[in-house]
DOKOL-923103 format. One record per atom (N, C-alpha, C): x, y, z; residue number from 1; atom name. Coordinates in steps of 0.05 Angstrom, whole numbers. Atoms other than C-alpha are relative to their C-alpha. Layout:
BEGIN
[rec [X, Y, Z], NUM, CA];
...
REM end
This chain:
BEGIN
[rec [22, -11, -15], 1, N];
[rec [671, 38, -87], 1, CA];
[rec [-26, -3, -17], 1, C];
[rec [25, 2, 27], 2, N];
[rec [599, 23, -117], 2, CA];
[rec [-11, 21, 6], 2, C];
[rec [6, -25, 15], 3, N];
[rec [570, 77, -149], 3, CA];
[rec [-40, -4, 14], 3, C];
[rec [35, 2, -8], 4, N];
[rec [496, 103, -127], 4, CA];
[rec [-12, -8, -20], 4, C];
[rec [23, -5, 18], 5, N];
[rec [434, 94, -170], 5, CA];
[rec [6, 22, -21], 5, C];
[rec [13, -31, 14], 6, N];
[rec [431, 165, -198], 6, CA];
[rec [28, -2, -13], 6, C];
[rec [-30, -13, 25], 7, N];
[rec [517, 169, -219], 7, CA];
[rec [-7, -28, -24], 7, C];
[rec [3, 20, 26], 8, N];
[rec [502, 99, -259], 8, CA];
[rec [-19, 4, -20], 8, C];
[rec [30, -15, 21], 9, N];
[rec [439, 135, -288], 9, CA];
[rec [21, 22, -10], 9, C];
[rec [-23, -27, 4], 10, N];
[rec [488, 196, -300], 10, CA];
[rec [17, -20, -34], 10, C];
[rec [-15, 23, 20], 11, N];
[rec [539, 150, -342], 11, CA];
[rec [-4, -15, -12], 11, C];
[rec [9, 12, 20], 12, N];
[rec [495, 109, -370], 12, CA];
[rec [-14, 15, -28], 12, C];
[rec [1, -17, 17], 13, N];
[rec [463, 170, -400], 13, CA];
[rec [16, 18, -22], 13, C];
[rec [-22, -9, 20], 14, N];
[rec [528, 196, -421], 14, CA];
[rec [1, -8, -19], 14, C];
[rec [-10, 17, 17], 15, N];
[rec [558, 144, -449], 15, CA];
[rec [-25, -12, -21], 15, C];
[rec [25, 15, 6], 16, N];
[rec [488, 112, -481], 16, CA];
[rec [-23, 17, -17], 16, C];
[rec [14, -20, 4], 17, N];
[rec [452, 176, -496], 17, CA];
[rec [-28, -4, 10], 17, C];
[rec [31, -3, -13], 18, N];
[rec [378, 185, -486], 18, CA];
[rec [-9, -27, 3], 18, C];
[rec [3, 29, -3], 19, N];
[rec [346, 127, -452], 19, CA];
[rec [-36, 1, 14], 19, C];
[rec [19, 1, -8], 20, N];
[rec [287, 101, -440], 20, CA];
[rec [0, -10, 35], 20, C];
[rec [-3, 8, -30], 21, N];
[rec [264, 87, -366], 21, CA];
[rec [7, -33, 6], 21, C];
[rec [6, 33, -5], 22, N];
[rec [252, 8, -379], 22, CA];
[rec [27, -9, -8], 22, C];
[rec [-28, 18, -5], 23, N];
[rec [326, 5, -407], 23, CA];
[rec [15, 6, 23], 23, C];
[rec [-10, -8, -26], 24, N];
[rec [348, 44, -348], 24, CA];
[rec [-2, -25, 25], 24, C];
[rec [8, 13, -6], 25, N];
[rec [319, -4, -310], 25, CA];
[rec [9, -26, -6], 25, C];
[rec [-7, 38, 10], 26, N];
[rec [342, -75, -344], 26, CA];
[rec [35, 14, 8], 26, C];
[rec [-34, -4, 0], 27, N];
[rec [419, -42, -347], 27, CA];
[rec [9, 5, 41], 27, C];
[rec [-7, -3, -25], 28, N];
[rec [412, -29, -267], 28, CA];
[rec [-15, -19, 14], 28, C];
[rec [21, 7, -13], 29, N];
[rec [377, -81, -253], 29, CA];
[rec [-19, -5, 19], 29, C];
[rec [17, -7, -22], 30, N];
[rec [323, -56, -221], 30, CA];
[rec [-33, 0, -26], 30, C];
[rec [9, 6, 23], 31, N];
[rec [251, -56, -248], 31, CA];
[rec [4, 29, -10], 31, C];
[rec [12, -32, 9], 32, N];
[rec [224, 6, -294], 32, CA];
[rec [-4, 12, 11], 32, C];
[rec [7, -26, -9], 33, N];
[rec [181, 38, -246], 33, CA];
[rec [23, 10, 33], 33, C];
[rec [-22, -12, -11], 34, N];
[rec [240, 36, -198], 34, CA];
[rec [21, 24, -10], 34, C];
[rec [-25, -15, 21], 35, N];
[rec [285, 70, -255], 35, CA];
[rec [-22, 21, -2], 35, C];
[rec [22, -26, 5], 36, N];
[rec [218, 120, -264], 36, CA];
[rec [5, 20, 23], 36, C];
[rec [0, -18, -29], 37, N];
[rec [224, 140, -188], 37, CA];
[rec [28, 15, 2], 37, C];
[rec [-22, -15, -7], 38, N];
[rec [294, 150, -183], 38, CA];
[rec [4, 18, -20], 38, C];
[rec [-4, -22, 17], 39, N];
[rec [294, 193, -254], 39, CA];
[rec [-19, 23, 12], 39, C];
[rec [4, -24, -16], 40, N];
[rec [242, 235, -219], 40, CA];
[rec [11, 15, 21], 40, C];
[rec [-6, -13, -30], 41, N];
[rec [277, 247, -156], 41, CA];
[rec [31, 16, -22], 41, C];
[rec [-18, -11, 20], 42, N];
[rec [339, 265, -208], 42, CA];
[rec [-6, 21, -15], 42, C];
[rec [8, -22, 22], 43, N];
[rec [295, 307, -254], 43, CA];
[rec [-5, 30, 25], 43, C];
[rec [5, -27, -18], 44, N];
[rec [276, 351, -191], 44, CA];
[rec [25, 14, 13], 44, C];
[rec [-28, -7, -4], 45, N];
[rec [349, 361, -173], 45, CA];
[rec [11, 4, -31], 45, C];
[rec [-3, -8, 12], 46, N];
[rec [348, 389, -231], 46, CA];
[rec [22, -18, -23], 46, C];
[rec [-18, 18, 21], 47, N];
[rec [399, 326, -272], 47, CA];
[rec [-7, -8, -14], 47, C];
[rec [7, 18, 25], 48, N];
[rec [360, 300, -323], 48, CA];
[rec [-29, 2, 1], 48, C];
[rec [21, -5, 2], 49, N];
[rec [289, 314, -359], 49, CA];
[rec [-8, -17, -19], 49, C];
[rec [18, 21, 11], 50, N];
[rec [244, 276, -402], 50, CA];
[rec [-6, 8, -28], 50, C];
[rec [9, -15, 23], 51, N];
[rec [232, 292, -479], 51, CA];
[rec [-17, -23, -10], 51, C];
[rec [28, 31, 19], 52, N];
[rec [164, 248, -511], 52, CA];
[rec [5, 8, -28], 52, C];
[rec [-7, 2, 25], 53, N];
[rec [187, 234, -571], 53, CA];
[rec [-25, -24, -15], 53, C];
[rec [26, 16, 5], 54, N];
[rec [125, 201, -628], 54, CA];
[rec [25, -30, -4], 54, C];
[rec [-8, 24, 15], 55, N];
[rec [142, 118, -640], 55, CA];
[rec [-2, -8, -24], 55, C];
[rec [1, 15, 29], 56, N];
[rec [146, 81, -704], 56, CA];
[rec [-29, -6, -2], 56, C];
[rec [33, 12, 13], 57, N];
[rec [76, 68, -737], 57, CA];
[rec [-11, 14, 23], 57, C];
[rec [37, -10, -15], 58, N];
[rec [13, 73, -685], 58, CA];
[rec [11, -9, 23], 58, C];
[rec [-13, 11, -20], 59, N];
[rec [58, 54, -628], 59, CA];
[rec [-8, 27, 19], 59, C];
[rec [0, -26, -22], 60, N];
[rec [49, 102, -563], 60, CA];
[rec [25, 18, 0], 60, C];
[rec [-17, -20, -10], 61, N];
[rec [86, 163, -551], 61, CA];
[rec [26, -16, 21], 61, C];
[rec [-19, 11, -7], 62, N];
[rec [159, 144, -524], 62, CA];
[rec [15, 21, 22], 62, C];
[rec [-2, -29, -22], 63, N];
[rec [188, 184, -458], 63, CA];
[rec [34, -3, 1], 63, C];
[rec [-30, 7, 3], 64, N];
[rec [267, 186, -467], 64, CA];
[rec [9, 28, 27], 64, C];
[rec [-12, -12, -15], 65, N];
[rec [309, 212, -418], 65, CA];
[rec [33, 14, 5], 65, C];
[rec [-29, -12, 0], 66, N];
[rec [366, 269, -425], 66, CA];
[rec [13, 7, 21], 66, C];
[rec [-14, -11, -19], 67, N];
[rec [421, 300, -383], 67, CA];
[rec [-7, 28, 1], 67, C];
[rec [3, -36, -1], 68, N];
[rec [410, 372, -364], 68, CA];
[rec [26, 8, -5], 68, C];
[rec [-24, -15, 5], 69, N];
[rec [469, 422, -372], 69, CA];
[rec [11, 2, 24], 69, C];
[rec [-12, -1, -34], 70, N];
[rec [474, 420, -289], 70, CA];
[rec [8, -37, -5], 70, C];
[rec [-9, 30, 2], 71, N];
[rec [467, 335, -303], 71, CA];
[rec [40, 4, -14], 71, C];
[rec [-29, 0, 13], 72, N];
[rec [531, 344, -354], 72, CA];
[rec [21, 12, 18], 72, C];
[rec [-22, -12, -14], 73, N];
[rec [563, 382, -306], 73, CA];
[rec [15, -14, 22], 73, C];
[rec [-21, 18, -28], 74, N];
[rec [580, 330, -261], 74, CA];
[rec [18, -20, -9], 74, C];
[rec [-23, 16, 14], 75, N];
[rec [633, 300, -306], 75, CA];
[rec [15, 12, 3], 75, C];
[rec [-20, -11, -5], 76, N];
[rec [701, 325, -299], 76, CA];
[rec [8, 22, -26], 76, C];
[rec [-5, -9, 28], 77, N];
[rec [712, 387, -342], 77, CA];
[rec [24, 15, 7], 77, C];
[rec [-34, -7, 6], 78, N];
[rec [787, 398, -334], 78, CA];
[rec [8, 31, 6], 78, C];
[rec [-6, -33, -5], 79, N];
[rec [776, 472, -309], 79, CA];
[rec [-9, 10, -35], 79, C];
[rec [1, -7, 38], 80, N];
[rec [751, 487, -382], 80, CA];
[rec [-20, 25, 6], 80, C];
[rec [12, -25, 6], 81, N];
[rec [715, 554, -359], 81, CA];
[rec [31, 23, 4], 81, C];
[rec [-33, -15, -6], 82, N];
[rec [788, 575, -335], 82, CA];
[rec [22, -9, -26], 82, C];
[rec [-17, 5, 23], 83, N];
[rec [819, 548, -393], 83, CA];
[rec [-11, 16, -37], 83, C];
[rec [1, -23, 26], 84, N];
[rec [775, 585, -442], 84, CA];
[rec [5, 29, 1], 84, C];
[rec [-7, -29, -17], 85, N];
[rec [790, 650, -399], 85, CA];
[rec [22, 8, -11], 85, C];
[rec [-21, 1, 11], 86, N];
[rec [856, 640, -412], 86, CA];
[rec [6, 3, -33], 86, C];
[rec [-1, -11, 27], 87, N];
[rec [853, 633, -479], 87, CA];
[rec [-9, 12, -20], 87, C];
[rec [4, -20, 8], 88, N];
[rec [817, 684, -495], 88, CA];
[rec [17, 17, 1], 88, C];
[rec [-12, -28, 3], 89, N];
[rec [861, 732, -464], 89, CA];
[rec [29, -9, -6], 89, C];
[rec [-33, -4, 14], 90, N];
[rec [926, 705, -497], 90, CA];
[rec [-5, 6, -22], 90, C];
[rec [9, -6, 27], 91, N];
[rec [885, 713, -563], 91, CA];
[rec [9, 30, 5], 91, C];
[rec [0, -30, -9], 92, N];
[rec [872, 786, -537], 92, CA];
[rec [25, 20, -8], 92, C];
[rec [-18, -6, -8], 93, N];
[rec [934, 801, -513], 93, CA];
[rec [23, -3, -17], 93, C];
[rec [-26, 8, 17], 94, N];
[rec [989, 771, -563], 94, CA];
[rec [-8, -13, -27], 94, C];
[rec [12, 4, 29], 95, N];
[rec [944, 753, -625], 95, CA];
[rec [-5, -27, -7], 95, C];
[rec [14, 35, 17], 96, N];
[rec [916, 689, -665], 96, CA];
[rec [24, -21, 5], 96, C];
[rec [-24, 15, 9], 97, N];
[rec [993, 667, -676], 97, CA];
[rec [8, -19, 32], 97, C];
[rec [-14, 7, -24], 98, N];
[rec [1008, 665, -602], 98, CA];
[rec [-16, -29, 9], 98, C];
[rec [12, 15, 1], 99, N];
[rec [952, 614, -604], 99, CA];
[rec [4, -34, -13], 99, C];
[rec [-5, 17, 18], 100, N];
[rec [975, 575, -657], 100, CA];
[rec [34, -15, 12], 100, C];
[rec [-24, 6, -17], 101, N];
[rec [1038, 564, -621], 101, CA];
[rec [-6, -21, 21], 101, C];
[rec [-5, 19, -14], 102, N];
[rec [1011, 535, -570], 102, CA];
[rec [-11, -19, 2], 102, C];
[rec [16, 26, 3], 103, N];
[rec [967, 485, -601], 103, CA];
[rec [22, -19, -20], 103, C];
[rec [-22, 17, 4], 104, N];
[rec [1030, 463, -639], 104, CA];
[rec [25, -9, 23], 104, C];
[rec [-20, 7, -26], 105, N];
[rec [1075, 454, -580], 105, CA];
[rec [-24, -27, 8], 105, C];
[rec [12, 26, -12], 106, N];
[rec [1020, 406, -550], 106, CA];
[rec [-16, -16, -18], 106, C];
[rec [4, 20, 17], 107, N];
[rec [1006, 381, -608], 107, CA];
[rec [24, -20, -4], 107, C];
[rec [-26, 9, 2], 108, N];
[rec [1081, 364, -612], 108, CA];
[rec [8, -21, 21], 108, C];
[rec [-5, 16, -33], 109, N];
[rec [1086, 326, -531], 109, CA];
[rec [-23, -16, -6], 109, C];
[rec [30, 20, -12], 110, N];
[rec [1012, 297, -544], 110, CA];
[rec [11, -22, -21], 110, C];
[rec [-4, 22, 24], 111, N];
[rec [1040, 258, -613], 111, CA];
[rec [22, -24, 14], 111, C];
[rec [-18, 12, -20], 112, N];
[rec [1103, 238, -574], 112, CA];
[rec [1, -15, 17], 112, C];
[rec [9, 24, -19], 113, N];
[rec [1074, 208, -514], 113, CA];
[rec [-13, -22, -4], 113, C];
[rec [14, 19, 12], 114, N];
[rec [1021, 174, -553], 114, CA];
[rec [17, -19, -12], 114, C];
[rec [-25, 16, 5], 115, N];
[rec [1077, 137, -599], 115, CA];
[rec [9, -7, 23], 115, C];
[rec [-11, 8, -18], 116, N];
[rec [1104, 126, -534], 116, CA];
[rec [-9, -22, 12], 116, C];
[rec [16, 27, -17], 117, N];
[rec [1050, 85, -508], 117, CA];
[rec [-15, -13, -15], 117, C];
[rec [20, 19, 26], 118, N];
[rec [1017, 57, -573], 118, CA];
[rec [36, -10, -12], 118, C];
[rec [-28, 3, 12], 119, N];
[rec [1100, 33, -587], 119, CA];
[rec [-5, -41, 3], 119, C];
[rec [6, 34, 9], 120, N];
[rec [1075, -45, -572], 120, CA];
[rec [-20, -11, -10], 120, C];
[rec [22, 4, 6], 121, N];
[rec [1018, -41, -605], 121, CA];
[rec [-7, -8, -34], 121, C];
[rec [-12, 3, 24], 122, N];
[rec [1034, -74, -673], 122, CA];
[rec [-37, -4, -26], 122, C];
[rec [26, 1, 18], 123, N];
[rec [958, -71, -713], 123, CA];
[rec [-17, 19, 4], 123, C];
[rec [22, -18, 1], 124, N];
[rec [902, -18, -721], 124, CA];
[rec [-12, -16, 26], 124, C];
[rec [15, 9, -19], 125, N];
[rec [859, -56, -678], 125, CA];
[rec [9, 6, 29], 125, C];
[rec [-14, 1, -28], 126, N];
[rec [912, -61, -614], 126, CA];
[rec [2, 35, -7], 126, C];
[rec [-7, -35, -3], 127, N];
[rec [927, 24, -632], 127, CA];
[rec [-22, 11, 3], 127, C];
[rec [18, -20, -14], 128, N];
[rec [857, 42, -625], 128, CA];
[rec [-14, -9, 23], 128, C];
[rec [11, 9, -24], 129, N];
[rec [834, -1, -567], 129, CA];
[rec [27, 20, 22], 129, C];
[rec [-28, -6, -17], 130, N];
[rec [908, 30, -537], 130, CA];
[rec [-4, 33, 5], 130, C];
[rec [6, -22, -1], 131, N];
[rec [886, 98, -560], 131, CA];
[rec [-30, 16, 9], 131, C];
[rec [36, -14, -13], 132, N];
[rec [804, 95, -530], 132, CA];
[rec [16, 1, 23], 132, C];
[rec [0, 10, -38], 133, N];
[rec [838, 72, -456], 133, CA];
[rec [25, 17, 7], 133, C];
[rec [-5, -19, -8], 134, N];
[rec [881, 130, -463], 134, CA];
[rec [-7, 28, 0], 134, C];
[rec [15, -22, -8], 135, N];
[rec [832, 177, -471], 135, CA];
[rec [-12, -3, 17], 135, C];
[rec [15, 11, -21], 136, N];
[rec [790, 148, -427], 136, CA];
[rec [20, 8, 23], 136, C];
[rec [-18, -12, -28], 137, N];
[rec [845, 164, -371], 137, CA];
[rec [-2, 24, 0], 137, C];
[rec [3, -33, -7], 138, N];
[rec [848, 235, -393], 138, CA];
[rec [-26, 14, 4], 138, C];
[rec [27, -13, -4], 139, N];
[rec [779, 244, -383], 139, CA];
[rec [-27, 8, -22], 139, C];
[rec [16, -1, 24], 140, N];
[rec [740, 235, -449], 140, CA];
[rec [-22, -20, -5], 140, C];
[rec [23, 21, -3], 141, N];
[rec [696, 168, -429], 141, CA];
[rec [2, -12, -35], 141, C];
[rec [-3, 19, 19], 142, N];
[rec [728, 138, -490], 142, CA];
[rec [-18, -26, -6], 142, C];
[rec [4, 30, 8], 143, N];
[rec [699, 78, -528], 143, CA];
[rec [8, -10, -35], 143, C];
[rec [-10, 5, 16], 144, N];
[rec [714, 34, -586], 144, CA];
[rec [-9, -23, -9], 144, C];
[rec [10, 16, 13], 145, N];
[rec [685, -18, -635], 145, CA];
[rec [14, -6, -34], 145, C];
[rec [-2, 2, 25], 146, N];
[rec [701, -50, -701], 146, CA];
[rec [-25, -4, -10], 146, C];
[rec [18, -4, 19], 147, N];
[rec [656, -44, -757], 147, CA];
[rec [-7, -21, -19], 147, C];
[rec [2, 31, 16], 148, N];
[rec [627, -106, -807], 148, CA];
[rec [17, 15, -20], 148, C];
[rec [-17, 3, 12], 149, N];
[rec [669, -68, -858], 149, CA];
[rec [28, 2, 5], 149, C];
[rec [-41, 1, -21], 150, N];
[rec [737, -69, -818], 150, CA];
[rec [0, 20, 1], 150, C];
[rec [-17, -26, -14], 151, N];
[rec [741, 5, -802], 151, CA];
[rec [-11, -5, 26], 151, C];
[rec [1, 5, -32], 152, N];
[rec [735, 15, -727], 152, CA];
[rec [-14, 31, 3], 152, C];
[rec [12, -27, -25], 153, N];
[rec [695, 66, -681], 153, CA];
[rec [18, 11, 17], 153, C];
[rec [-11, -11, -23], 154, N];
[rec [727, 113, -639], 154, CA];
[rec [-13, 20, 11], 154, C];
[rec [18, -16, -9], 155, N];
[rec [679, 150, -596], 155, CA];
[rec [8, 15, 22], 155, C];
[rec [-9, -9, -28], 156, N];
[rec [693, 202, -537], 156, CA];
[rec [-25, 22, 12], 156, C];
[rec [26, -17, -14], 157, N];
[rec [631, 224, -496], 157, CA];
[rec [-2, 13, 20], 157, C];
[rec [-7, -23, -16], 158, N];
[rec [662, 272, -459], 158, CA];
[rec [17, 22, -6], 158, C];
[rec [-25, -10, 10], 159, N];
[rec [706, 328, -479], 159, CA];
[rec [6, 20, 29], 159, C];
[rec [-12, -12, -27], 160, N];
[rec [739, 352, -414], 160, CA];
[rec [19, 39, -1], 160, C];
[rec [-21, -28, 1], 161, N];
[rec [777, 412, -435], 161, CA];
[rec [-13, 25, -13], 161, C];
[rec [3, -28, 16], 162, N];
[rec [734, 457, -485], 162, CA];
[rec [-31, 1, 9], 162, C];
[rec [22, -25, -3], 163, N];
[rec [687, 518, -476], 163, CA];
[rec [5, 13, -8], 163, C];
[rec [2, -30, 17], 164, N];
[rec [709, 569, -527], 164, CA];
[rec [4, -4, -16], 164, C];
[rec [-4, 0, 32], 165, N];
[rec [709, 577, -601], 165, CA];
[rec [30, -12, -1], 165, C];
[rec [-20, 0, 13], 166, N];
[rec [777, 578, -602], 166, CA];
[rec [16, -32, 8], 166, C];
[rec [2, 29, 4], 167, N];
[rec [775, 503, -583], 167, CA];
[rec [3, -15, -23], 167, C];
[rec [4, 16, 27], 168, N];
[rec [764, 485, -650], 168, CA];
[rec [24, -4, -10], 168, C];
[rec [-31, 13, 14], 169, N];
[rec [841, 489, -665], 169, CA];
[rec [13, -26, 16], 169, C];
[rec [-3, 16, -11], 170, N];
[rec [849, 448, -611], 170, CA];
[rec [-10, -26, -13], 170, C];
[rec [15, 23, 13], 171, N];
[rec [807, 397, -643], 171, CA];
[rec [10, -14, -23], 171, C];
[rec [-11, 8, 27], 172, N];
[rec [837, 399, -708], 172, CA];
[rec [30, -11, 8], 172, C];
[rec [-26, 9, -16], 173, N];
[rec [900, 387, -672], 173, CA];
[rec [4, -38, -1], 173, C];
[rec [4, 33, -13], 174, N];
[rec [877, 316, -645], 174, CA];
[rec [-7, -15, -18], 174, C];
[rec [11, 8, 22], 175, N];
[rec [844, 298, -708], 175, CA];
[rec [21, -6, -12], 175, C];
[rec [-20, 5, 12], 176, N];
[rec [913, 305, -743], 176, CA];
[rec [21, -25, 24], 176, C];
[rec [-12, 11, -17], 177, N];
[rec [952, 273, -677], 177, CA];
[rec [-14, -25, 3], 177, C];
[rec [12, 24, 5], 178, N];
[rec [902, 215, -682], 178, CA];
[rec [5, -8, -20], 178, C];
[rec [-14, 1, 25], 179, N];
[rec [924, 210, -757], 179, CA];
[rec [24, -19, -1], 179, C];
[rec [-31, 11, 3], 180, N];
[rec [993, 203, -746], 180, CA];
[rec [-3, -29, 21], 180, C];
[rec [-1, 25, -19], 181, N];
[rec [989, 153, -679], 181, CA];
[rec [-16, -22, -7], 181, C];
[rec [19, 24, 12], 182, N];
[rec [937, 105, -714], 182, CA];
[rec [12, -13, -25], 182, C];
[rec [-9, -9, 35], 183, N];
[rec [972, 112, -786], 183, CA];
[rec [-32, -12, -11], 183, C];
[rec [18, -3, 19], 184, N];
[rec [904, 112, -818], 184, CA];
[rec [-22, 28, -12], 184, C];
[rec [30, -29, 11], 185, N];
[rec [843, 155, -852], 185, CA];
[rec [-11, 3, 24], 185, C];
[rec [21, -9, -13], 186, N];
[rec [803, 188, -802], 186, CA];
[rec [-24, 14, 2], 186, C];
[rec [17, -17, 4], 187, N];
[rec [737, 224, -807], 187, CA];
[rec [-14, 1, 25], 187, C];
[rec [22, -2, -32], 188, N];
[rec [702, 253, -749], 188, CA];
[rec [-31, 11, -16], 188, C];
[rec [17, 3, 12], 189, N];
[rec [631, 239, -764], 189, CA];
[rec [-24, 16, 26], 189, C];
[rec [7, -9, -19], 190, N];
[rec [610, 267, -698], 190, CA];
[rec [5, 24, 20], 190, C];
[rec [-27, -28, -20], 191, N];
[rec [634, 338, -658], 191, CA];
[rec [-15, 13, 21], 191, C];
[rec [16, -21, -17], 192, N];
[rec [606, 370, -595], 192, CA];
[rec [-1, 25, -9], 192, C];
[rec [-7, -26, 4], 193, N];
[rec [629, 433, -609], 193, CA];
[rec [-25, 20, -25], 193, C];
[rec [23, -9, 18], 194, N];
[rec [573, 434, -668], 194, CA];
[rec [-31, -14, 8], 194, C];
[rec [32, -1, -4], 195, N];
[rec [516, 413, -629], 195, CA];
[rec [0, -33, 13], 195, C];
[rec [5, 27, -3], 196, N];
[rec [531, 337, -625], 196, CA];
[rec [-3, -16, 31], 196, C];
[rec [0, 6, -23], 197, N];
[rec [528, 296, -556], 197, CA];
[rec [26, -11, 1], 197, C];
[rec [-29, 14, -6], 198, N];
[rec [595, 264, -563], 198, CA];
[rec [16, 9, -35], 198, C];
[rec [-20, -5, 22], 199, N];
[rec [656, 268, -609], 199, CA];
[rec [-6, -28, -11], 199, C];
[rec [1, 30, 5], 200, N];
[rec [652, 206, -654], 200, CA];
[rec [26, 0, -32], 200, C];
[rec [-12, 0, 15], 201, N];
[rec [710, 185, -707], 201, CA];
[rec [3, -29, -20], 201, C];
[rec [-4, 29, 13], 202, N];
[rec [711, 131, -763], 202, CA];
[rec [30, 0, -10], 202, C];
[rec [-30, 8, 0], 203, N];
[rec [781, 95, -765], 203, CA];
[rec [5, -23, -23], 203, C];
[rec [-5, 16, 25], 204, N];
[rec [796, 69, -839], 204, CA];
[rec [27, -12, -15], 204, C];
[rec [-25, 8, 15], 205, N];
[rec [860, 28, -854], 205, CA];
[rec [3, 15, -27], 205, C];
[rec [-5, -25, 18], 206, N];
[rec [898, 69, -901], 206, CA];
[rec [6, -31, -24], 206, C];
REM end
């Protein structure tokens, strides 16, 4: 189905972060002040606003364009206001441990399946292109690059499931479950959860 104007403005913003109107414009190709009009008719529906940020040297003022918090919201978020509900009140209700339980249980099925489907994937390179395009299914807008010094990118500019502190074990979870399914070093150099726009992870042969 092709996608309107405004969701490829949406996703390109995601994925791409703040953009100017004239790349908006070359990546849809359409011109600039086409990509100007439709970000206004978008900014008044409240999806996306304008921050002027100064240029390099004596260059003009620069007009970049973000997602709002209603824009972000039209990505799939996995029920993640009902999912932090929940686990709040199992915190509540049955304590930290009962928590910890159940981020090792699906830490335990998420490692499993992964091996399962990274099992023909015989090099770093084939396990994280295997492991962006299955996040990318679960809803994370995965991507992935190698690096001029051979580690690789693994980026996810969506996190579909978290809205509460107690996310963060969750996190650490995947961090280790990416570990094992890659077998290399990992560092996440990037984290929503502390402010960032996307999760981002550098992937370093061990």
């Amino acid at each position: 189905m092709r996608q309107s104007p405004a969701n490829r403005i949406l996703i390109l913003i995601k994925t791409d972060g703040p953009q100017l109107a004239a790349a908006i414009g070359d990546a849809l190709g359409i011109s600039g002040e086409a990509a100007r009009q439709q970000l206004s008719k978008m900014a008044e529906e409240g999806l996306v606003e304008s921050v002027t940020v100064a240029a390099a040297g004596r260059g003009r003022p620069r007009q970049l364009w973000h997602l709002t918090a209603s824009g972000n919201r039209q990505f799939p978020d996995g029920h993640a206001e009902l999912t932090a509900n929940l686990l709040g009140t199992l915190v509540e209700q049955l304590g930290p441990a009962a928590l910890d339980t159940v981020i090792s249980a699906r830490e335990a099925e998420t490692l499993q399946r992964y091996r399962q489907e990274l099992g023909n994937a015989d090099n770093l390179a084939s396990r994280v292109e295997a492991l962006a395009a299955i996040r990318t299914r679960e809803g994370y807008m995965a991507d992935h690059w190698q690096e001029a010094d051979g580690s690789f990118m693994l980026v996810e500019n969506h996190c579909p499931i978290c809205a509460a502190a107690a996310c963060s074990g969750f996190c650490r979870s995947e961090l280790e479950t990416f570990r094992a399914v890659l077998g290399a070093d990992i560092e996440r150099s990037e984290h929503i959860l502390l402010g960032a726009r996307r999760c981002a992870y550098r992937v370093t042969p061990r």
